[in-house]
C-alpha positions as CSV (number, residue, x, y, z in Angstrom):
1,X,3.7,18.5,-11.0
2,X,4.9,15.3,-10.6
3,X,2.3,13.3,-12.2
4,X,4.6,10.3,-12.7
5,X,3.7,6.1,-12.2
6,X,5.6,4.8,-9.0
7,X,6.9,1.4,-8.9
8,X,6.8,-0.8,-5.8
9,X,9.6,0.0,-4.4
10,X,8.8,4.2,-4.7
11,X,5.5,3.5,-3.0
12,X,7.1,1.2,-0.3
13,X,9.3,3.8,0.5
14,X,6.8,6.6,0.0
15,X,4.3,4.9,2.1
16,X,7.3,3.2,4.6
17,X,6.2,-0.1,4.5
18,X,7.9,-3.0,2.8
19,X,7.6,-3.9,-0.6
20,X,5.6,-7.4,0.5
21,X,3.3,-5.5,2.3
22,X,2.6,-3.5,-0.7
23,X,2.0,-6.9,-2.2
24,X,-0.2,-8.0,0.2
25,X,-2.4,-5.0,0.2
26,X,-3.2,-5.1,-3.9
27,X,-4.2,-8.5,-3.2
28,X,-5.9,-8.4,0.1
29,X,-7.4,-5.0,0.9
30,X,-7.8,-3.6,-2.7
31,X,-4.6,-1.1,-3.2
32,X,-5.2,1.0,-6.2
33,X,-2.3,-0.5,-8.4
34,X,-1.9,-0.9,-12.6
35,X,-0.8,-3.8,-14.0
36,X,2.5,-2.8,-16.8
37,X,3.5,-6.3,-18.1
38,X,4.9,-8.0,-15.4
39,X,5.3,-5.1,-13.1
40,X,2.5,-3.0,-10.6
41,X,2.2,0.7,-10.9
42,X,0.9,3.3,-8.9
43,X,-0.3,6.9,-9.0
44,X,0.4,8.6,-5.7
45,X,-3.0,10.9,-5.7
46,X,-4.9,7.1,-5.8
47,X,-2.6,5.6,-3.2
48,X,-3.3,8.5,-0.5
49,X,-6.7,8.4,-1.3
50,X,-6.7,5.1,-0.4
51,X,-5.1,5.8,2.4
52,X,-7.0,8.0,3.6
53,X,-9.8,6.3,3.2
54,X,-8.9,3.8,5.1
55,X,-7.7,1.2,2.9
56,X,-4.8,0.6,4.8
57,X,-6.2,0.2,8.6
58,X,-5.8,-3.0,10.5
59,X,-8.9,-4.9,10.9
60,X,-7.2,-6.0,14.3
61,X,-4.9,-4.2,17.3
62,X,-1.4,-5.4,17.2
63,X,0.3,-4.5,20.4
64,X,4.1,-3.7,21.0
65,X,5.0,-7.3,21.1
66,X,3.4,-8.2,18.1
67,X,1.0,-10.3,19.5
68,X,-2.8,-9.4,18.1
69,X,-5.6,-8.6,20.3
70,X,-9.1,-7.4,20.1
């Protein structure tokens, strides 16, 4: 079992979203992450449950274009 912390750049590429999107998530919509000195940390089981949860949704529809709507 791989039971292992992730850094940012695992769970960016786990989750296939960039690293300042992982940034803006802890901060903004509540990302399960550990502080480790300087450096954020993740467990993958809290991160999908997240997830899954919802944590991650858009408040607001962002079409093709990238141009927000409602």
């Amino acid at each position: 079992m791989d039971d292992r912390w992730l850094s940012v750049d695992e769970i960016s590429e786990y989750l296939g979203v960039s690293k300042d999107t992982v940034y803006t998530w802890i901060s903004a919509k509540g990302m399960p992450a550990h502080r480790v000195g300087r450096l954020w940390k993740f467990k993958r089981d809290e991160v999908d449950g997240w997830v899954k949860s919802g944590g991650a949704a858009d408040r607001q529809h962002v079409d093709a274009g990238g141009k927000e709507g409602r």
